[in-house]
C-alpha positions as CSV (number, residue, x, y, z in Angstrom):
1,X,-17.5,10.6,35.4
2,X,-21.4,11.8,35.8
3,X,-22.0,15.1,33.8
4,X,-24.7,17.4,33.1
5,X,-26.3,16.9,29.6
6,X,-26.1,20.0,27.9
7,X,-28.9,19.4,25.7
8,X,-32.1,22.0,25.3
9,X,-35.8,21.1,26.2
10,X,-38.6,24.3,24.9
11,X,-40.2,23.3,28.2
12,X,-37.6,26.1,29.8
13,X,-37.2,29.3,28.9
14,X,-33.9,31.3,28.2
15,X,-33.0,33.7,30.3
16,X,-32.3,36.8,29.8
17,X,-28.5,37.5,28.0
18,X,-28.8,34.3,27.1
19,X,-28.5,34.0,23.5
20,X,-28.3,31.7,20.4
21,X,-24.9,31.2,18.2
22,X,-25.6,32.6,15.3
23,X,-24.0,30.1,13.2
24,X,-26.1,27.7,14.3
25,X,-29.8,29.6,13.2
26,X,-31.5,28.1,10.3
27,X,-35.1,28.6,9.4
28,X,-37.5,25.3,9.7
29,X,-41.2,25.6,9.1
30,X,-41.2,29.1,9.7
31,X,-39.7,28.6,13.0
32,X,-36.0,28.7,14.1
33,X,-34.3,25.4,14.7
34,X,-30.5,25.9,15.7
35,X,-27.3,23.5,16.8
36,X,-25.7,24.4,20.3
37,X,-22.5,25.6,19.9
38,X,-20.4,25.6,23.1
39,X,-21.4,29.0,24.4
40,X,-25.3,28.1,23.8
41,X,-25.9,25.5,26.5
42,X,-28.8,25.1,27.9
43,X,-29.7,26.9,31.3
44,X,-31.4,24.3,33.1
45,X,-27.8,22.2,33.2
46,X,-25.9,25.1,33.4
47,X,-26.9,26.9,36.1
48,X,-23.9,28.8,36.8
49,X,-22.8,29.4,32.7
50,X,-22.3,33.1,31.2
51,X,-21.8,34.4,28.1
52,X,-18.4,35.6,28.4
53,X,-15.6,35.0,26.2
54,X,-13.5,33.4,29.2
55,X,-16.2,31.0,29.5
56,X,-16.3,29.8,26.6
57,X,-13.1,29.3,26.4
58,X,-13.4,27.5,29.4
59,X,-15.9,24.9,28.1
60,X,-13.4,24.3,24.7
61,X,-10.8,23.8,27.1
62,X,-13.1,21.2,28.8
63,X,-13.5,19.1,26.0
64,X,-10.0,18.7,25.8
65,X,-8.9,17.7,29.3
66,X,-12.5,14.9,29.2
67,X,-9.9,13.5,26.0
68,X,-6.9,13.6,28.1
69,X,-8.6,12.3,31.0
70,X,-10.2,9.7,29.2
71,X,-6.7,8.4,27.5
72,X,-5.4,8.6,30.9
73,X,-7.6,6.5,32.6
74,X,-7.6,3.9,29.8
75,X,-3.5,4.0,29.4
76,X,-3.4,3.1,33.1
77,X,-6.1,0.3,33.2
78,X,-4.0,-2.2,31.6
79,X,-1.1,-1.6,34.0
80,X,-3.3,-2.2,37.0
81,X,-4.9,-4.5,35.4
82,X,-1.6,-6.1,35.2
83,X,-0.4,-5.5,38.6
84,X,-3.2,-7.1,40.4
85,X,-3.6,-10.0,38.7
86,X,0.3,-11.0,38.5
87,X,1.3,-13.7,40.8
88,X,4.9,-14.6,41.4
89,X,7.2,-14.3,38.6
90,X,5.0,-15.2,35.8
91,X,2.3,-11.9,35.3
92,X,-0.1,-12.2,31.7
93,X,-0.2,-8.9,30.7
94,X,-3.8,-7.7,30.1
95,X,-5.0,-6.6,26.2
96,X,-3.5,-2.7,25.4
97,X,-5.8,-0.1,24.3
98,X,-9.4,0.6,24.5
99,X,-11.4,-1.6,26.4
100,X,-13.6,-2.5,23.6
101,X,-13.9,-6.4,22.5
102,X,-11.2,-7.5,23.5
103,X,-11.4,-6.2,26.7
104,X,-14.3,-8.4,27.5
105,X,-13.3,-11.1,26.1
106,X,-9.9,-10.4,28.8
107,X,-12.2,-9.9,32.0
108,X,-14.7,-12.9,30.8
109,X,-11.4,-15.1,30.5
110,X,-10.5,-14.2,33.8
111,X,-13.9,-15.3,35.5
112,X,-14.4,-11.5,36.1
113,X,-18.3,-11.4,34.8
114,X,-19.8,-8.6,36.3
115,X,-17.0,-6.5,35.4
116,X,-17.8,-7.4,32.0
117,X,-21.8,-7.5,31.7
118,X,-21.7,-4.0,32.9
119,X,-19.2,-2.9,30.5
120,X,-21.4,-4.8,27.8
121,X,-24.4,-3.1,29.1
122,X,-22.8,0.2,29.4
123,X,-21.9,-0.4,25.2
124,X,-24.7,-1.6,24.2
125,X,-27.0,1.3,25.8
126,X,-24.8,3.5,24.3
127,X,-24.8,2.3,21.1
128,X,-29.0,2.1,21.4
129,X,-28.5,6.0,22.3
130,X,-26.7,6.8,19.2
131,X,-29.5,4.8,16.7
132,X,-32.4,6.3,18.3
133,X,-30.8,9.7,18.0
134,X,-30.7,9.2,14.2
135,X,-33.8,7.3,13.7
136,X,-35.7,10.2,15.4
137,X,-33.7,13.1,13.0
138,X,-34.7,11.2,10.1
139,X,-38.4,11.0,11.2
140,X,-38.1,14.4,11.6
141,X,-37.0,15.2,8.1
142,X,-39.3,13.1,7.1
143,X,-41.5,15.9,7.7
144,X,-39.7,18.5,5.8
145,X,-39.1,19.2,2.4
146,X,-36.0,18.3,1.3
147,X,-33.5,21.4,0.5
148,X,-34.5,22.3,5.0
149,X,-33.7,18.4,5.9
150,X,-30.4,18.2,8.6
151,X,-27.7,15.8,7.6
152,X,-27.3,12.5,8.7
153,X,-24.0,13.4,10.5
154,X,-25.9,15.7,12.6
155,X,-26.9,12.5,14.6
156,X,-23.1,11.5,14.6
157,X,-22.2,15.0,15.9
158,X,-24.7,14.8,18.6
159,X,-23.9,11.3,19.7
160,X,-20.7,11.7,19.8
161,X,-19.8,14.5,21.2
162,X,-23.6,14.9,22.9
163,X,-24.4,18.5,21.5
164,X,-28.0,17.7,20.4
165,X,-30.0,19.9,17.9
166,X,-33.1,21.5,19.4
167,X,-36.0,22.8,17.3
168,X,-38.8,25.4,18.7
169,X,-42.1,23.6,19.0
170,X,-40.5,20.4,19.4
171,X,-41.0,18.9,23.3
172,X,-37.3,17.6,23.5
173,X,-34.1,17.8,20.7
174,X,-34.8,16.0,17.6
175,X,-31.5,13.8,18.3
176,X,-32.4,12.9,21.8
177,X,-32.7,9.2,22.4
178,X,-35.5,8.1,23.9
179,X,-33.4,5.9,26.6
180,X,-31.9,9.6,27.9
181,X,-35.5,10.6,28.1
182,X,-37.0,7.7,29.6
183,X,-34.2,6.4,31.6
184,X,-31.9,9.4,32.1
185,X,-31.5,11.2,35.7
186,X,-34.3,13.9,35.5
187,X,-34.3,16.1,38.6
188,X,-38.1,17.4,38.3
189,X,-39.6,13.9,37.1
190,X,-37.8,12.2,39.7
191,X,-39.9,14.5,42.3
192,X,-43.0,13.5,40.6
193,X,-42.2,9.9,41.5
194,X,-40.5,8.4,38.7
195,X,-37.7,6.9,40.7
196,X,-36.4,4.2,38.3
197,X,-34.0,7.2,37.1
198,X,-32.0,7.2,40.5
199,X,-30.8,3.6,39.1
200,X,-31.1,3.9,35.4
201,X,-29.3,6.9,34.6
202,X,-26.1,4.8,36.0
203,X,-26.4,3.0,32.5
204,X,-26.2,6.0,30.5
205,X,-23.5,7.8,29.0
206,X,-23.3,11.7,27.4
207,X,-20.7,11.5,24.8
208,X,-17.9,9.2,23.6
209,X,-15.4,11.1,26.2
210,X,-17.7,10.3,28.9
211,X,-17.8,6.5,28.2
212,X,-14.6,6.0,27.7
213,X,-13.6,7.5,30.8
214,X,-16.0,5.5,32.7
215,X,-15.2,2.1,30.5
216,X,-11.5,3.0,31.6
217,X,-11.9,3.3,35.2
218,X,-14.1,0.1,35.9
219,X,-11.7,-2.0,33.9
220,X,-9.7,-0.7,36.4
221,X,-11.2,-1.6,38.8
222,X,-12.7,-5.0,38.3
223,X,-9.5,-6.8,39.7
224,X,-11.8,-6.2,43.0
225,X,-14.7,-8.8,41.8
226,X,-12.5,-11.4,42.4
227,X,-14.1,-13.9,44.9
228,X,-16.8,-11.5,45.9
229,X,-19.2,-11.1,42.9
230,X,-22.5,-10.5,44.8
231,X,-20.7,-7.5,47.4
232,X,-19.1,-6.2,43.9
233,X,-22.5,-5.8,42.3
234,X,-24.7,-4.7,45.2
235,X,-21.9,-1.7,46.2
236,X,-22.0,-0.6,42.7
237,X,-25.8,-0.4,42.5
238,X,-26.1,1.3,46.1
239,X,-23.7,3.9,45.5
240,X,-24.8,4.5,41.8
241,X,-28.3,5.1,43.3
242,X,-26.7,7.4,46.6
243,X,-24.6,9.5,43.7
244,X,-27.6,10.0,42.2
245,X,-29.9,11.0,45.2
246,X,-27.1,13.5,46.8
247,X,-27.1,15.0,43.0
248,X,-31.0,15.5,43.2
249,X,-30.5,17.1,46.9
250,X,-27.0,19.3,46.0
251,X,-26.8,19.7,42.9
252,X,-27.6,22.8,40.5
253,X,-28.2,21.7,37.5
254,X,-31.7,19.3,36.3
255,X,-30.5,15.7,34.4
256,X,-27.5,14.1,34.8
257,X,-26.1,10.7,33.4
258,X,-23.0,8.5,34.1
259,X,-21.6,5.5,36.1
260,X,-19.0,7.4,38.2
261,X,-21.4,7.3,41.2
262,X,-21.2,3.7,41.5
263,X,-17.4,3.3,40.6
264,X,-16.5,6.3,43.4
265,X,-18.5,3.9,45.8
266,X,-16.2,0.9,44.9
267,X,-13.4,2.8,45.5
268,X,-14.7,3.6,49.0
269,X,-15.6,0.5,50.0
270,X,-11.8,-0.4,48.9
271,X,-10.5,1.9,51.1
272,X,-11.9,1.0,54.0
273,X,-10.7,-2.4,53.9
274,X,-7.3,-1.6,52.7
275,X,-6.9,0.5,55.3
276,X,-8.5,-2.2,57.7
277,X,-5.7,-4.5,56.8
278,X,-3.0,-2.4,56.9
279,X,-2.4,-2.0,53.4
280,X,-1.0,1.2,53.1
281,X,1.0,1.6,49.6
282,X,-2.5,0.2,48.0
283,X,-4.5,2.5,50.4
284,X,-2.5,5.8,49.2
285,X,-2.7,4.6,45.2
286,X,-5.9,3.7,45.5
287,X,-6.4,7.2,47.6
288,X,-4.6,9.4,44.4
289,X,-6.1,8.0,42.2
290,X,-10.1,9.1,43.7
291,X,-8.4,12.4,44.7
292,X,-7.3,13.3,40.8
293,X,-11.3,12.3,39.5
294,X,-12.9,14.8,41.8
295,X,-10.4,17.6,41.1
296,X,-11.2,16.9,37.6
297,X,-14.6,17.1,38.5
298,X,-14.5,20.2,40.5
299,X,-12.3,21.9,37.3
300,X,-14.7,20.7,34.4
301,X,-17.6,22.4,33.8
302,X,-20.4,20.3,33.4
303,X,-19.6,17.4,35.4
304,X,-21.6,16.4,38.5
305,X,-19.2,15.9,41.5
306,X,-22.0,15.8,43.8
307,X,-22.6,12.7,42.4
308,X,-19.3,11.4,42.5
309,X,-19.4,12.3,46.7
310,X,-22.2,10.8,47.3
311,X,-21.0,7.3,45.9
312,X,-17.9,7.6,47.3
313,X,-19.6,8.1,50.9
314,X,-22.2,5.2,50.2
315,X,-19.4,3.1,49.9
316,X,-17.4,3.9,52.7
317,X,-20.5,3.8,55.2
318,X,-22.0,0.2,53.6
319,X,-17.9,-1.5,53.8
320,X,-18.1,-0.4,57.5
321,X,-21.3,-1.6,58.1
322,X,-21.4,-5.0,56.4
323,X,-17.6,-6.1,56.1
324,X,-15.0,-7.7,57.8
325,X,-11.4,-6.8,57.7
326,X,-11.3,-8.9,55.1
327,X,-13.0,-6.9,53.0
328,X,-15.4,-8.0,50.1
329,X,-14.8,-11.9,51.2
330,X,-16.2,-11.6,54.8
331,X,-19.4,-10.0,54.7
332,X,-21.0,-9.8,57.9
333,X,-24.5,-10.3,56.4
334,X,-25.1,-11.6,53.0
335,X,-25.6,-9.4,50.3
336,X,-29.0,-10.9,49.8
337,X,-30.0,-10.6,52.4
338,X,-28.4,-6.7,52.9
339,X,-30.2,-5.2,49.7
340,X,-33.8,-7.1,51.3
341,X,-33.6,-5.4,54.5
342,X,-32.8,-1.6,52.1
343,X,-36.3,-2.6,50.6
344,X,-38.3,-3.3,53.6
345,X,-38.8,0.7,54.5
346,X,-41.1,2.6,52.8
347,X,-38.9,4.4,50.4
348,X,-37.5,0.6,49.1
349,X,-41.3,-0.5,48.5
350,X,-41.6,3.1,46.5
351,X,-38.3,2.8,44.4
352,X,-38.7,-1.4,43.8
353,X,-42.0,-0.4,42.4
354,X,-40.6,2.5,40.7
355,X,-38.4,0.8,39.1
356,X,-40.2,-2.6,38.0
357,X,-42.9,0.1,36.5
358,X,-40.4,2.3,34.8
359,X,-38.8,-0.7,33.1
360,X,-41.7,-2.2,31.9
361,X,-43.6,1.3,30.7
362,X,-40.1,2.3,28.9
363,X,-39.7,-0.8,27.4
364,X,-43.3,-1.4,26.2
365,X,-44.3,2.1,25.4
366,X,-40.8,4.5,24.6
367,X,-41.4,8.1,25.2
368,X,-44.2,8.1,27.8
369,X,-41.8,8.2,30.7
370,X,-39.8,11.3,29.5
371,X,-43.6,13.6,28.6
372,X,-44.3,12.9,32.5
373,X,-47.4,10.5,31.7
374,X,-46.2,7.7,34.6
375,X,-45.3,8.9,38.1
């Protein structure tokens, strides 16, 4: 699932009604430094919040349909899991629970590796998000004395459950990872040229909910890898990038995160070749499944569904254009050779260099990216 990051940047103001909790006020260096409560979310991702007391019951609500959704998505992996990779009358049930270790080590067992570097990269960045968050609130009470320092579990909170603590004067929140700044999908630096982010921001992940719900559903779906590793990869990265780009045209909000994009766009390109062989209990499971994520999306505040269409129709349009009936295993190009010709127009040239810049700048020098100093 893509959502909004409801974080705060001083670069915007607040508009007017738009106030503080007051709970979360507390004086820093003569200036006010506050933690977002649910009804303080920032404008920029919100466009469409207001203070009322139904909306904030609204967003609690939210939080706990992202936990159902995401225990939903990961009870029904393993079943699926199961269902597509029985054969005859001897099925090996795939590992219960959360698709943590032993997850992996299930999909690299069954020769499924892309399924399970993404997921590994997914983790990994998400586990890099939640130490920079901390390292950068204690250099920031490094600079205070000690009876005005936050606590540690501030970090925790806002990595978790991605309510980041913003302090007046300070560019961007004092938990914010520097991967979400660099890397992140940034509406108005991504008009100033930094296109990496289209790609990136696929890789990155807003709270634990988030993850888990996007760890569930492409466990799900990696049964679909099998045979066809290159078409697996190339659809998830085209449609994570389309999700992205009909977010930055449609959407309302400024920075958005998450891997839905891409997943929606695998289930598209299934889709289309279920339905091209006639596969019509798979097509309308398959079908139920995509229709229950975007109503989610469409009920949950703070979720990008733009992004999720956009995927969904990138994969549809590159399984008609490149595939067989067969699906995946009977490309009519190869997948090589269909990402080169994507490149050859102008905008490819733009967004490979983009990209090979981005990743080298944010790697080498972290932060420079998310103050606007590359385009």
């Amino acid at each position: 699932m893509c959502t909004w990051e409801p974080c705060s940047r001083s670069s915007v103001m607040l508009p007017a009604g738009h106030r503080l909790h007051p709970a979360s006020r507390s004086a820093c260096n003569g200036a006010a430094s506050y933690r977002p409560s649910l009804q303080s979310l920032h404008p920029v991702f919100t466009a469409q919040v207001t203070s009322s007391p139904r909306h904030g019951k609204a967003l609690e609500a939210s939080f706990a349909w992202s936990i159902a959704g995401s225990l939903g998505a990961l009870g029904c992996s393993s079943r699926i899991f199961t269902r597509a990779q029985g054969s005859g009358g001897h099925r090996r049930r795939s590992l219960e629970g959360i698709p943590l270790l032993s997850q992996l080590r299930d999909l690299w067992r069954r020769k499924l590796f892309v399924s399970a570097a993404l997921a590994l990269l997914m983790g990994l960045l998400w586990v890099c998000q939640g130490v920079q968050g901390w390292q950068n609130l204690k250099a920031f009470n490094a600079t205070l004395p000690w009876y005005k320092r936050l606590p540690s579990s501030t970090a925790l909170e806002s990595w978790m459950l991605g309510t980041h603590v913003a302090v007046r004067g300070q560019r961007a929140p004092i938990t914010w990872s520097t991967l979400q700044g660099d890397f992140g999908m940034d509406a108005a630096l991504v008009a100033r040229g930094q296109l990496h982010r289209l790609l990136t921001a696929c890789f990155l992940h807003h709270n634990v909910f988030h993850i888990l719900f996007n760890l569930g559903f492409l466990y799900t779906l990696a049964p679909l890898e099998v045979g066809c590793r290159g078409a697996f990869l190339t659809t998830f990265l085209l449609a994570g990038i389309a999700g992205n780009w009909a977010f930055l045209q449609y959407g309302t909000a400024r920075y958005a995160v998450g891997a839905s994009g891409g997943l929606c766009g695998l289930m598209g390109f299934e889709l289309v070749s279920l339905l091209r062989n006639r596969r019509v209990r798979e097509f309308k499971a398959l079908l139920r499944s995509l229709f229950g994520m975007l109503v989610m999306g469409a009920i949950l505040p703070g979720v990008a569904n733009e992004a999720h269409l956009g995927g969904l129709l990138a994969g549809v349009l590159v399984s008609l254009a490149v595939s067989r009936r067969s699906g995946y295993r009977g490309a009519l190009l190869p997948w090589p050779v269909v990402v080169g010709l994507l490149l050859l127009p102008p905008f490819g040239r733009r967004f490979l260099s983009s990209l090979l810049q981005g990743l080298c700048v944010g790697i080498r020098r972290p932060g420079v990216l998310s103050r606007g100093l590359v385009s």
